[in-house]
N, C-alpha and C positions, 0 to 999 in steps of 0.2 A: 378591379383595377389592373393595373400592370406587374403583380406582386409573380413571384414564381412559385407553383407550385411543389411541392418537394413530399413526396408518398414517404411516411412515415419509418423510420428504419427499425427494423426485427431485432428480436434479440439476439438471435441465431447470429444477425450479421456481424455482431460484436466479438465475436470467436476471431478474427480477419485481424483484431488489433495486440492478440495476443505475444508475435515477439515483439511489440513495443518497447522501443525504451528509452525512449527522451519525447518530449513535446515541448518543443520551440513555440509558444504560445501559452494559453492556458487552458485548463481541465473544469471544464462546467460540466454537470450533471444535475440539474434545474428538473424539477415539475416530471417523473417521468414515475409515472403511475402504477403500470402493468409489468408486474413480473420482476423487476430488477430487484434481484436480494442480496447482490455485492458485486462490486466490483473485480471480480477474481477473471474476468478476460485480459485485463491487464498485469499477468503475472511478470512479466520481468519491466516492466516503467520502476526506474530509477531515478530520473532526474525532467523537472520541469523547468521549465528557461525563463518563462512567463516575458513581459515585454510590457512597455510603454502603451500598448494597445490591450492590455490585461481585461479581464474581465469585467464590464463595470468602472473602467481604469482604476485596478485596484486587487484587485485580486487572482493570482494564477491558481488557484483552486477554490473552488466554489463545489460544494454539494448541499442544496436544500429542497426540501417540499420534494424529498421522494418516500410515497406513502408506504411502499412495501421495500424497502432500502431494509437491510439490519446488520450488515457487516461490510468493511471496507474489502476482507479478506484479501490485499495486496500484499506481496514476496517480498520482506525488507527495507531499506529504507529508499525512502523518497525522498530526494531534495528537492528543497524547491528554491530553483537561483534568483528569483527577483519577485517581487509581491507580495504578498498576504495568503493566511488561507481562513477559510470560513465552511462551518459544517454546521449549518443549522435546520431546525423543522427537521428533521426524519424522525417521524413518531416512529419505528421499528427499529431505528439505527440503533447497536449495542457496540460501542467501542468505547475503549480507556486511551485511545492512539493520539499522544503529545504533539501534534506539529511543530511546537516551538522551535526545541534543537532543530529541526530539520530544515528548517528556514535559515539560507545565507546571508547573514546579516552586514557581508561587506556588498553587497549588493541592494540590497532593499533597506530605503532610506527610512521605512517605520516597519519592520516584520511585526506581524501579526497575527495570530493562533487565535479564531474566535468559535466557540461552540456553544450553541443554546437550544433547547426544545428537543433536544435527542433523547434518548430513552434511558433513563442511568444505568451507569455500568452496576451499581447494585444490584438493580431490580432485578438483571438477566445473568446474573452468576458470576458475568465473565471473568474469569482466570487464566492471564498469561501461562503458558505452556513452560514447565520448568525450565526448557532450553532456554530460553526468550532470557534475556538481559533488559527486562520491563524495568528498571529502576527509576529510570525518567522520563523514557517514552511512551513506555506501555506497549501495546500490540493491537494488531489492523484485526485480530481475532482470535478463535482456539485453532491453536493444534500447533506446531513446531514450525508451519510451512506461513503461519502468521508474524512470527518474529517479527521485529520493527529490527532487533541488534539479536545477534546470539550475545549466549554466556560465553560459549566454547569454541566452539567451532562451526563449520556451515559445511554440508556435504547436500549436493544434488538439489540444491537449491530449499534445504530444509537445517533447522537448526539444531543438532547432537552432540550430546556430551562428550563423548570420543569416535575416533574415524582412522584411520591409514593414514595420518596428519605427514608430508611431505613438507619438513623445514626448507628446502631447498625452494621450491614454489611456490611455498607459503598457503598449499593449497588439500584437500581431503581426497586422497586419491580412491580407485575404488581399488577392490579387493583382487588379488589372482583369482583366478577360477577355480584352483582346489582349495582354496579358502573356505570353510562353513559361514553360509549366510555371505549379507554384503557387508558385514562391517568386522574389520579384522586388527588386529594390532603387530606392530613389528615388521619387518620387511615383506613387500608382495611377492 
């Protein structure tokens, strides 16, 4: 027919979307078979916009039927400004990660969190990383660099108990140079 062909995209090529950090659109990840075991090329995606043309009309995130999927392992939290999300069918997916809160519900006239056929968080251990403020979110995975919320604080884009905490910017500074280690307390 008159259909275009379009050669298949690498995984490798997914690295190219790593500073992302918004999609004006929406996040499908549908049927993709080989190789994909988290989503972790999207480390800094914070915020999805989704639109009238959603996915499906309907959904600014969608992930199902990927067989070798087993961790979202995304940096913090994601909003998502308009739509729904749905994470279903990944027999290897292992997340406890809430979307509900994360869903703006002055925007999206039914927000919606829908999970089914994933692999339960039981089965695969998973435990929120002490930093992790999982109380009602949960977390996109293990390790401190999965936080969905810190407890404490956030340095270098990871979540720690204490840091060079600068009140003034509200932000975890790093340490002076003759400081031991990178995490230090009290003036740099």
């Amino acid at each position: 027919g008159n259909g275009i062909n379009i050669s298949p995209i690498q995984l490798t090529d997914l690295s190219a979307l790593n500073s992302l950090e918004e999609i004006h659109g929406f996040l499908a990840v549908v049927d993709v078979s080989h190789n994909l075991t988290s989503l972790s090329f999207l480390p800094k995606l914070r915020s999805i916009h989704g639109s009238f043309d959603s996915y499906r009309n309907f959904y600014s995130v969608y992930i199902s039927r990927n067989t070798a999927l087993q961790s979202l392992d995304l940096n913090g939290a994601v909003q998502v400004r308009f739509g729904n999300v749905a994470v279903l069918n990944n027999s290897q997916l292992c997340t406890n990660a809430n979307w509900g809160p994360l869903i703006d519900v002055s925007y999206s006239q039914v927000p919606g969190f829908t999970a089914s056929g994933n692999r339960p968080s039981a089965s695969c251990g998973l435990q929120c990383d002490s930093n992790c403020n999982s109380s009602s979110v949960g977390c996109w995975g293990v390790g401190p660099r999965s936080c969905i919320y810190c407890s404490a604080r956030e340095y270098d884009e990871e979540c720690v108990a204490t840091c060079n905490y600068d009140a003034v910017s509200g932000v975890c500074k790093a340490c002076d140079p003759n400081c031991a280690g990178d995490r230090c307390s009290g003036p740099t």
